[in-house]
PDB file of N, CA, C, O and CB in Angstrom:
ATOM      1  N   UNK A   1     -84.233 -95.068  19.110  1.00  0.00           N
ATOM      2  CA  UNK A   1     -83.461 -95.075  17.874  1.00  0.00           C
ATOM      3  C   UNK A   1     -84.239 -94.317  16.798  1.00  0.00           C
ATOM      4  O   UNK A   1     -85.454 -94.472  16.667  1.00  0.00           O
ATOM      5  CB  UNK A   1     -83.152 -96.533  17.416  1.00  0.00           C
ATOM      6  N   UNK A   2     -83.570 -93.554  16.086  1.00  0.00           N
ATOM      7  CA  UNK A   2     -84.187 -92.963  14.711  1.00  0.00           C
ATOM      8  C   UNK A   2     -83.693 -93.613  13.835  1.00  0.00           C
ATOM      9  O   UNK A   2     -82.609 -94.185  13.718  1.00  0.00           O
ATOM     10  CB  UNK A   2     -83.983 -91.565  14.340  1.00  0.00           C
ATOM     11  N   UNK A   3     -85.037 -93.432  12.865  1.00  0.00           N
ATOM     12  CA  UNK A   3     -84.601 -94.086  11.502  1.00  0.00           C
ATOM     13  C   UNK A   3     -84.962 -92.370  10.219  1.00  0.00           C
ATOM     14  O   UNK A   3     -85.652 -91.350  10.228  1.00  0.00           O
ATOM     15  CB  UNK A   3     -86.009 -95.998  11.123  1.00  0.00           C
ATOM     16  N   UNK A   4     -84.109 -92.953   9.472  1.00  0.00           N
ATOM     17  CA  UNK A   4     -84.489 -91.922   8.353  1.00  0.00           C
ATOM     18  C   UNK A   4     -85.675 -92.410   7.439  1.00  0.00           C
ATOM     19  O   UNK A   4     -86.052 -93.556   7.197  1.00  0.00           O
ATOM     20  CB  UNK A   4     -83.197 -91.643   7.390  1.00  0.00           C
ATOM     21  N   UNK A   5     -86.166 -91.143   6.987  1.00  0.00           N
ATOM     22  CA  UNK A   5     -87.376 -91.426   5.838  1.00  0.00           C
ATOM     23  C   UNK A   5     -86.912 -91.693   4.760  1.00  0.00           C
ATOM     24  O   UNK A   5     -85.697 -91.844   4.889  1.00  0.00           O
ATOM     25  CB  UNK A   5     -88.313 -90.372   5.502  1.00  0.00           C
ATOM     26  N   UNK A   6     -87.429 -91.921   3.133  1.00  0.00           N
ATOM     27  CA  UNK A   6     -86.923 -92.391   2.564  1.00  0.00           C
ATOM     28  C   UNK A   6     -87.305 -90.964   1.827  1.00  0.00           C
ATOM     29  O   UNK A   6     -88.387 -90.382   1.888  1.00  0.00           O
ATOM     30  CB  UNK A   6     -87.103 -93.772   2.322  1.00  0.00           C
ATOM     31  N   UNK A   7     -85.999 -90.523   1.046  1.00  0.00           N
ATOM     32  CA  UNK A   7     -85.843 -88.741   0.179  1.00  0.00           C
ATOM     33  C   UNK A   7     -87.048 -89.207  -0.950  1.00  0.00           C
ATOM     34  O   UNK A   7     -87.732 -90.216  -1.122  1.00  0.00           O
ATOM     35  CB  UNK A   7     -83.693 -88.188  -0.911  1.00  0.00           C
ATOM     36  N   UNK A   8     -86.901 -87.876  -1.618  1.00  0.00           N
ATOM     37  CA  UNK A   8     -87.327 -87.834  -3.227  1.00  0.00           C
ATOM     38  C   UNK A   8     -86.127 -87.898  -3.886  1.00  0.00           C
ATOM     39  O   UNK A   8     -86.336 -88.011  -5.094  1.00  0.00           O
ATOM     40  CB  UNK A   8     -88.143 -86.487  -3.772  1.00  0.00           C
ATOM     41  N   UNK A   9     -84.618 -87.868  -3.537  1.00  0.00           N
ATOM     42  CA  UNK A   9     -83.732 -87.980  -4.091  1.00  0.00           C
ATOM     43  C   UNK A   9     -83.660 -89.429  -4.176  1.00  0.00           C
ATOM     44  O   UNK A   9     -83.518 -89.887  -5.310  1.00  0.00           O
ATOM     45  CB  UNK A   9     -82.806 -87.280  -3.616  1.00  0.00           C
ATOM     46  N   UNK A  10     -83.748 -90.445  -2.956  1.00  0.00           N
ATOM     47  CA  UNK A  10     -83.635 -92.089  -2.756  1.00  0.00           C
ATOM     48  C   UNK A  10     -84.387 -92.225  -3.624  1.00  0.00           C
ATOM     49  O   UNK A  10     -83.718 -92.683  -4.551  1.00  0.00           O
ATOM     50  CB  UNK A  10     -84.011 -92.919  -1.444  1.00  0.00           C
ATOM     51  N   UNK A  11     -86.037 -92.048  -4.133  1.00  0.00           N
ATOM     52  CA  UNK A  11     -86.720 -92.855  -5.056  1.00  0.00           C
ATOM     53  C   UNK A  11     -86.343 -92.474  -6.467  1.00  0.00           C
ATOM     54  O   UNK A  11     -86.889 -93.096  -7.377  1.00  0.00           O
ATOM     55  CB  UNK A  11     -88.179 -92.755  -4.843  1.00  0.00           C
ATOM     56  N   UNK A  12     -85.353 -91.392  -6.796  1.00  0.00           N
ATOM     57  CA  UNK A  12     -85.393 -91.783  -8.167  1.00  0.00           C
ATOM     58  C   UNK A  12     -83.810 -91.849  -8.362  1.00  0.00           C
ATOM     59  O   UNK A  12     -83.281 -91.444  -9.397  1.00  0.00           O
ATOM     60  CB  UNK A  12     -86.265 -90.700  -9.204  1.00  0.00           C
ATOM     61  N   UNK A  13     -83.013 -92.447  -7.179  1.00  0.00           N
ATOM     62  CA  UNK A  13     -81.895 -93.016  -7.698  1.00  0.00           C
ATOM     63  C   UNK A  13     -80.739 -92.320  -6.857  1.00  0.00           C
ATOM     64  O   UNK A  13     -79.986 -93.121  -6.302  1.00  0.00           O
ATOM     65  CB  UNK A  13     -81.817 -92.818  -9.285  1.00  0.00           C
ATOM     66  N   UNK A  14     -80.406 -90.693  -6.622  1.00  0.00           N
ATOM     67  CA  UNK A  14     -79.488 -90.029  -6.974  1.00  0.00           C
ATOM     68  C   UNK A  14     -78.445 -89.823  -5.715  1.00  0.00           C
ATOM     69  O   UNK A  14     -77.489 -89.051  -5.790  1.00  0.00           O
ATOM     70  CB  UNK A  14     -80.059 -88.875  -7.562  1.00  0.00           C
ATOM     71  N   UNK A  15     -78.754 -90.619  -4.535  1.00  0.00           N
ATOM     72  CA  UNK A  15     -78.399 -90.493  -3.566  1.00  0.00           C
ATOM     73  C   UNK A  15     -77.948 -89.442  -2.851  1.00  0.00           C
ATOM     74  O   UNK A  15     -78.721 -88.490  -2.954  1.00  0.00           O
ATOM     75  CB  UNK A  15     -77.901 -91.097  -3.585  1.00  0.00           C
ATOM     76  N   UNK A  16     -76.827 -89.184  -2.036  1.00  0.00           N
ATOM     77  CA  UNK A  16     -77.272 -88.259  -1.025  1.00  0.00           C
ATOM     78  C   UNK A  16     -75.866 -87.317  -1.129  1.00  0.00           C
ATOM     79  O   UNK A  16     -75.521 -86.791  -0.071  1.00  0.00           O
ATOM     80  CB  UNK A  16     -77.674 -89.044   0.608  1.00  0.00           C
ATOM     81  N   UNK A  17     -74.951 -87.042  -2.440  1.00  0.00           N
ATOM     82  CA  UNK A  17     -74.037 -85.711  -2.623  1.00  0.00           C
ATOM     83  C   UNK A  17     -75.363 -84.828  -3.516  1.00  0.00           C
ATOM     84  O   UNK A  17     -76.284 -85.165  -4.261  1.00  0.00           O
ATOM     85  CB  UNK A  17     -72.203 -86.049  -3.743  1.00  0.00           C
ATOM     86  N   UNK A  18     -74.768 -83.365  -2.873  1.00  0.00           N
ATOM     87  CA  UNK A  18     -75.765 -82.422  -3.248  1.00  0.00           C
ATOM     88  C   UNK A  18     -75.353 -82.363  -4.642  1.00  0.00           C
ATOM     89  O   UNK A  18     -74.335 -82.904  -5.073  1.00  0.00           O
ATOM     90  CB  UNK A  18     -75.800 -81.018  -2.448  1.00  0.00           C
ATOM     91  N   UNK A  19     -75.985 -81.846  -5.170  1.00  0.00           N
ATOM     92  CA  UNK A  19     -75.640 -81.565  -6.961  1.00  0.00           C
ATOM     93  C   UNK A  19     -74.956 -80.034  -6.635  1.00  0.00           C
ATOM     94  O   UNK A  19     -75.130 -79.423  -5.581  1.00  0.00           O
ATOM     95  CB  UNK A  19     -77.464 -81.454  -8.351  1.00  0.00           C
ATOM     96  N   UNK A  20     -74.314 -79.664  -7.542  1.00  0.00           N
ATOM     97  CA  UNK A  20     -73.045 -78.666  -7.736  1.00  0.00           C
ATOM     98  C   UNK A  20     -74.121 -77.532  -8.248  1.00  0.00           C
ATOM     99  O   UNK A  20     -74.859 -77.854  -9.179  1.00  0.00           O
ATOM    100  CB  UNK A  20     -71.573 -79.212  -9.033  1.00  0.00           C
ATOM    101  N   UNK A  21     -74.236 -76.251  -7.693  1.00  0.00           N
ATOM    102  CA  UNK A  21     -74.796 -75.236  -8.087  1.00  0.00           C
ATOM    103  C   UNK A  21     -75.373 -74.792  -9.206  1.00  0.00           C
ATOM    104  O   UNK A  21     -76.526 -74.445  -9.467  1.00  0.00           O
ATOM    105  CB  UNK A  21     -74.242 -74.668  -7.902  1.00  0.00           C
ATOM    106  N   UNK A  22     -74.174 -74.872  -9.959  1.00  0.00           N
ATOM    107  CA  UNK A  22     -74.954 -74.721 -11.508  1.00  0.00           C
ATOM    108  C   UNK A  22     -75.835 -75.493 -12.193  1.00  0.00           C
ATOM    109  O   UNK A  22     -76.040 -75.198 -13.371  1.00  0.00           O
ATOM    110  CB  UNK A  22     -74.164 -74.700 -12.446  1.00  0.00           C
ATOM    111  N   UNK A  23     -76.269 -76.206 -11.821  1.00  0.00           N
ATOM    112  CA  UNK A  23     -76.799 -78.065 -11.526  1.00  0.00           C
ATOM    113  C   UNK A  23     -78.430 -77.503 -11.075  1.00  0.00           C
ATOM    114  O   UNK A  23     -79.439 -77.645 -11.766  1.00  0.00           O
ATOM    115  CB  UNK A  23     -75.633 -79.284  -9.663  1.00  0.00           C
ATOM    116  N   UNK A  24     -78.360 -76.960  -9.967  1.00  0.00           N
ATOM    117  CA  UNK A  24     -79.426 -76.732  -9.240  1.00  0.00           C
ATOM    118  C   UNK A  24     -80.930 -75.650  -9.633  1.00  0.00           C
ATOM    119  O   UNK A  24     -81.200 -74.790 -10.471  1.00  0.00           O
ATOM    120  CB  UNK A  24     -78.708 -76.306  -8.142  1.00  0.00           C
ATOM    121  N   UNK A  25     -81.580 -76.276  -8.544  1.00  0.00           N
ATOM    122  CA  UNK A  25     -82.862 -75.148  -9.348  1.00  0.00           C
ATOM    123  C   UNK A  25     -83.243 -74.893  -8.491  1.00  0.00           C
ATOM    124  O   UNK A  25     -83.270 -75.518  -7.431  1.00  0.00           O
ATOM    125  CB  UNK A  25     -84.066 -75.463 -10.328  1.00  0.00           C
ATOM    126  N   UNK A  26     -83.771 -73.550  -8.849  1.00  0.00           N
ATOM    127  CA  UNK A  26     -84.787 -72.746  -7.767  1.00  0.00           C
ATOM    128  C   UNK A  26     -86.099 -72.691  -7.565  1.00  0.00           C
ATOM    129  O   UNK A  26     -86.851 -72.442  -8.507  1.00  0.00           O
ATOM    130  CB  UNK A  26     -84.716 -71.612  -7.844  1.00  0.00           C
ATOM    131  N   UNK A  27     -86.476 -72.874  -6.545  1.00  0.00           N
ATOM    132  CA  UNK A  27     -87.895 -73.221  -6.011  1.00  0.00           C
ATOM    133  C   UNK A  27     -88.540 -72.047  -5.485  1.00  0.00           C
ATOM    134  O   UNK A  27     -88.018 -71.448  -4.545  1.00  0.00           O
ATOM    135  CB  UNK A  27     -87.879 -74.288  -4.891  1.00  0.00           C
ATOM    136  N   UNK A  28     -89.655 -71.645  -6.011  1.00  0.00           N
ATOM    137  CA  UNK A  28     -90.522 -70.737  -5.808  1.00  0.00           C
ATOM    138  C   UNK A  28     -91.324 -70.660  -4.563  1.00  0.00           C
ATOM    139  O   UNK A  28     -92.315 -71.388  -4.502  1.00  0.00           O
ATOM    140  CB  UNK A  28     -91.231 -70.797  -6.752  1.00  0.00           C
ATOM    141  N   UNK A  29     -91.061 -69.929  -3.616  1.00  0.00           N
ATOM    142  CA  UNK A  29     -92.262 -70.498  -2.650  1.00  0.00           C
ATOM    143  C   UNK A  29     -93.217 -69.081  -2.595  1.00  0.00           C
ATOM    144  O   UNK A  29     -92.948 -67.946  -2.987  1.00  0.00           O
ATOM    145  CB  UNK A  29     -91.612 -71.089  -0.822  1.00  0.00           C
ATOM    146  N   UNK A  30     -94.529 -69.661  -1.900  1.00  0.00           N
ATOM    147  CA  UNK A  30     -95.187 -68.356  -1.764  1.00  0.00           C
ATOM    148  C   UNK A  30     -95.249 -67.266  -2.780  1.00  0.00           C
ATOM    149  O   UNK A  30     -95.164 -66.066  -2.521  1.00  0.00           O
ATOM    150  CB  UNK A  30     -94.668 -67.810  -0.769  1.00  0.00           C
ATOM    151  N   UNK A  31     -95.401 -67.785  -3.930  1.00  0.00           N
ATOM    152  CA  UNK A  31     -95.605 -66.645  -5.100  1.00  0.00           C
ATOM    153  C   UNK A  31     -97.082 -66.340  -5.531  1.00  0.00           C
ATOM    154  O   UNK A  31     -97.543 -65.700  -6.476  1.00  0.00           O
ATOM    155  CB  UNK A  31     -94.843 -67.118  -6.477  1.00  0.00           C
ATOM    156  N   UNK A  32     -97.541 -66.893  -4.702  1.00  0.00           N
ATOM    157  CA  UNK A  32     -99.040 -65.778  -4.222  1.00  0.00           C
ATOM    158  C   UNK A  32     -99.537 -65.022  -3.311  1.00  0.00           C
ATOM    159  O   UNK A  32    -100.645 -64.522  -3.115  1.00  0.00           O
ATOM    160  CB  UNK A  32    -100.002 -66.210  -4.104  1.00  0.00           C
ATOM    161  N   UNK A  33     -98.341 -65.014  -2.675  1.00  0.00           N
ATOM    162  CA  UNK A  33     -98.296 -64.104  -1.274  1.00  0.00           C
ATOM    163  C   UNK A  33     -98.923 -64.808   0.024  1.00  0.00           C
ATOM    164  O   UNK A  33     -98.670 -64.190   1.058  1.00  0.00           O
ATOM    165  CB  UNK A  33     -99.193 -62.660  -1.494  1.00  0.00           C
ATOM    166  N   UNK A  34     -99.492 -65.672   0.144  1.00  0.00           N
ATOM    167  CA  UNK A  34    -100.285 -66.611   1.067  1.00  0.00           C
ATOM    168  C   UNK A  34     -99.369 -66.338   2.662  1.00  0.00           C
ATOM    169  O   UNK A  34     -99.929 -66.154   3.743  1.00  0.00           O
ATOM    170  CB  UNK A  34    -100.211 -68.520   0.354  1.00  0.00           C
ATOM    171  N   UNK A  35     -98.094 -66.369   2.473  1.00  0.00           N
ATOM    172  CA  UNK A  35     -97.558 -65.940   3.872  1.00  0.00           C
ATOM    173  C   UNK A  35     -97.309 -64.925   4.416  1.00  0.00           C
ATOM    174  O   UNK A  35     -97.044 -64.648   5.586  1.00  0.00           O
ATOM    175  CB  UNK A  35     -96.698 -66.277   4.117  1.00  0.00           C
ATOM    176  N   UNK A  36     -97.431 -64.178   3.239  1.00  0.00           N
ATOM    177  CA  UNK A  36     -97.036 -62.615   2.757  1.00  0.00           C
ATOM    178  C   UNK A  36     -98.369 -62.042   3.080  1.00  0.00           C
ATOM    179  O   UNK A  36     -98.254 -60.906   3.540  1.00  0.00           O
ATOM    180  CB  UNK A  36     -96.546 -62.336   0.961  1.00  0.00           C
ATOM    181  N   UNK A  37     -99.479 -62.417   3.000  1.00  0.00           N
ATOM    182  CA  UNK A  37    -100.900 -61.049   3.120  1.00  0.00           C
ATOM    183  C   UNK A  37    -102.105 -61.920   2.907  1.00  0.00           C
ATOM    184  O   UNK A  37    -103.189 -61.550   2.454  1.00  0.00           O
ATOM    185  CB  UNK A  37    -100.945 -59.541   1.622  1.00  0.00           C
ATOM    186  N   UNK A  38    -101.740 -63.220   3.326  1.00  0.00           N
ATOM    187  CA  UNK A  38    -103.277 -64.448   2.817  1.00  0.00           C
ATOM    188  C   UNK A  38    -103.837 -64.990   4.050  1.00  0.00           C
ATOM    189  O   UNK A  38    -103.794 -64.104   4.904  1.00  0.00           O
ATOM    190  CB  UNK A  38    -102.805 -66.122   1.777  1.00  0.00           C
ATOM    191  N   UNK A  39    -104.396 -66.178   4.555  1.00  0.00           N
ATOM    192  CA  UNK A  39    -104.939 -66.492   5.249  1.00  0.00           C
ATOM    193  C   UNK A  39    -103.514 -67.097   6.227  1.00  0.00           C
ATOM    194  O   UNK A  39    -103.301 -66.751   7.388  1.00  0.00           O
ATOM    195  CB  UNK A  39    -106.084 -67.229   4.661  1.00  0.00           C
ATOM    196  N   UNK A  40    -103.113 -67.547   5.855  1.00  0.00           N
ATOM    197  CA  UNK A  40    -101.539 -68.385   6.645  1.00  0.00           C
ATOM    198  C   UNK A  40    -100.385 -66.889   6.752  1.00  0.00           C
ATOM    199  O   UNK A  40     -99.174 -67.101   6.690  1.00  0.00           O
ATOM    200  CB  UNK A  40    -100.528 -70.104   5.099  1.00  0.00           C
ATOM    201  N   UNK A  41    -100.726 -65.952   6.855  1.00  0.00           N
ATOM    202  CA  UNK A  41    -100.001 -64.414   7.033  1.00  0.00           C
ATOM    203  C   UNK A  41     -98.792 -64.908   8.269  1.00  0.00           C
ATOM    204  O   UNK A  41     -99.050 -65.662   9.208  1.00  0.00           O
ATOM    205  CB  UNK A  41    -101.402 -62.875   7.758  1.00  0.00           C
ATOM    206  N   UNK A  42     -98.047 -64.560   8.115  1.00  0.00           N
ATOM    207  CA  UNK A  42     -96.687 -64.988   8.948  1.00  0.00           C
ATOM    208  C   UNK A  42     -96.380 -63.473   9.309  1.00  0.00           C
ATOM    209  O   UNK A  42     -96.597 -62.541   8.534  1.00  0.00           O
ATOM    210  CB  UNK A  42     -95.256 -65.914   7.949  1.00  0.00           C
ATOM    211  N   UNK A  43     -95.882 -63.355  10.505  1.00  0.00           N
ATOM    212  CA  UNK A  43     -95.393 -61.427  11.023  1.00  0.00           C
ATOM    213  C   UNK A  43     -94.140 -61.667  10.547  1.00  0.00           C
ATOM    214  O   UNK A  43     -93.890 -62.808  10.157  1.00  0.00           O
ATOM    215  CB  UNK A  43     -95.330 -60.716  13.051  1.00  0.00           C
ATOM    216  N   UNK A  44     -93.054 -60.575  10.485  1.00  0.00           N
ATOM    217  CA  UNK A  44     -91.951 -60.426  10.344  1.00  0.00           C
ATOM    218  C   UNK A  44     -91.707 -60.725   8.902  1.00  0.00           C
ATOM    219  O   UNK A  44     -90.532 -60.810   8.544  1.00  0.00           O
ATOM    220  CB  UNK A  44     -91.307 -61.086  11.257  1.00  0.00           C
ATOM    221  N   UNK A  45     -92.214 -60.817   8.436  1.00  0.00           N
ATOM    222  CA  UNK A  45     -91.814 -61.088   6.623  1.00  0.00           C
ATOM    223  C   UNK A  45     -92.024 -59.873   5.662  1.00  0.00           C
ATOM    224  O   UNK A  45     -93.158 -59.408   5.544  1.00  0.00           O
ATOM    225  CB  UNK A  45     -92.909 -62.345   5.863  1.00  0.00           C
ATOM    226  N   UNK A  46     -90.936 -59.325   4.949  1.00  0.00           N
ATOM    227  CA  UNK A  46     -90.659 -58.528   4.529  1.00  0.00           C
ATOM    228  C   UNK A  46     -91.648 -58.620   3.281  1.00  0.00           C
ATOM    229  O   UNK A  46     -91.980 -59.788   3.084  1.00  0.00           O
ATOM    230  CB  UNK A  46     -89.365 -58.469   4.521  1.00  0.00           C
ATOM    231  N   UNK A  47     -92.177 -57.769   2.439  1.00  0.00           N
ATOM    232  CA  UNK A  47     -92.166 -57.975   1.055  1.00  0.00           C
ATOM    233  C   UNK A  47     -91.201 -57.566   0.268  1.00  0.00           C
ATOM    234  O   UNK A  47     -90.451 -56.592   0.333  1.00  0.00           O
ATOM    235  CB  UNK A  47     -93.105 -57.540   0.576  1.00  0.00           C
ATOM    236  N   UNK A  48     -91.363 -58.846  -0.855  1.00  0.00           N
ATOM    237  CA  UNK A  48     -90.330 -58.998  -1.595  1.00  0.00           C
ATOM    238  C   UNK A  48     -90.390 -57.717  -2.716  1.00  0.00           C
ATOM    239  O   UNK A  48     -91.330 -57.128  -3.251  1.00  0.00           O
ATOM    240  CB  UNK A  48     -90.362 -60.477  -2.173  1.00  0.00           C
ATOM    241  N   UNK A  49     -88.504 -57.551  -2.825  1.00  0.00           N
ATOM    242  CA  UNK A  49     -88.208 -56.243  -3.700  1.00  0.00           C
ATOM    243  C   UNK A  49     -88.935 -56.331  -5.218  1.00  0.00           C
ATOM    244  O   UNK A  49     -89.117 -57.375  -5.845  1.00  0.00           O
ATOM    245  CB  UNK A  49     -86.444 -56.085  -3.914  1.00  0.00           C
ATOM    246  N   UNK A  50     -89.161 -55.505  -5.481  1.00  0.00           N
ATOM    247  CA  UNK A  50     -89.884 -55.452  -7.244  1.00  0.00           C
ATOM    248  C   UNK A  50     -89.361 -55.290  -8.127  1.00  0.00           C
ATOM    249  O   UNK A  50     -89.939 -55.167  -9.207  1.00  0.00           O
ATOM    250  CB  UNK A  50     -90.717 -54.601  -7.683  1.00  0.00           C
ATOM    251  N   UNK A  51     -87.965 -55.225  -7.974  1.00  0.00           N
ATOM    252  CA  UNK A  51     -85.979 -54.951  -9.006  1.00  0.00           C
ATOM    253  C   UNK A  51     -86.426 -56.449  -9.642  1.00  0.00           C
ATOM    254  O   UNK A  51     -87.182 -57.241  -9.079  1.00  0.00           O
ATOM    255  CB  UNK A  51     -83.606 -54.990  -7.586  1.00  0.00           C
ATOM    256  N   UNK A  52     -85.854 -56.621 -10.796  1.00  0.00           N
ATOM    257  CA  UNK A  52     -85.316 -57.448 -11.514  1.00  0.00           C
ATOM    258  C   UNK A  52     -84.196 -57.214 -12.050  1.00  0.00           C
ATOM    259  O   UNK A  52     -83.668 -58.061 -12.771  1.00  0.00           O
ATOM    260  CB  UNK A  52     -85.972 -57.744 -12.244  1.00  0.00           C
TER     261      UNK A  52
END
């Protein structure tokens, strides 16, 4: 039998409908390049475009 873990959404209340897009936030990952060209280097990963 599995059991579920308990979220970061369960401990502060908000249960389990996703929040509506405009709602939402974006999470940064790897914005030091660490998977990109660091010690944890991953193959197949593009670098990211330099457009804003």
């Amino acid at each position: 039998m599995t059991t579920v873990g308990t979220t970061l959404r369960d401990l502060v209340g908000l249960g389990h409908q996703p929040t509506r897009l405009q709602d939402a936030a974006l999470i940064m990952i790897d914005c030091q390049n660490t998977y990109l060209s660091g010690v944890m280097q991953l193959t197949g990963v593009d670098a990211p475009s330099k457009k804003r």
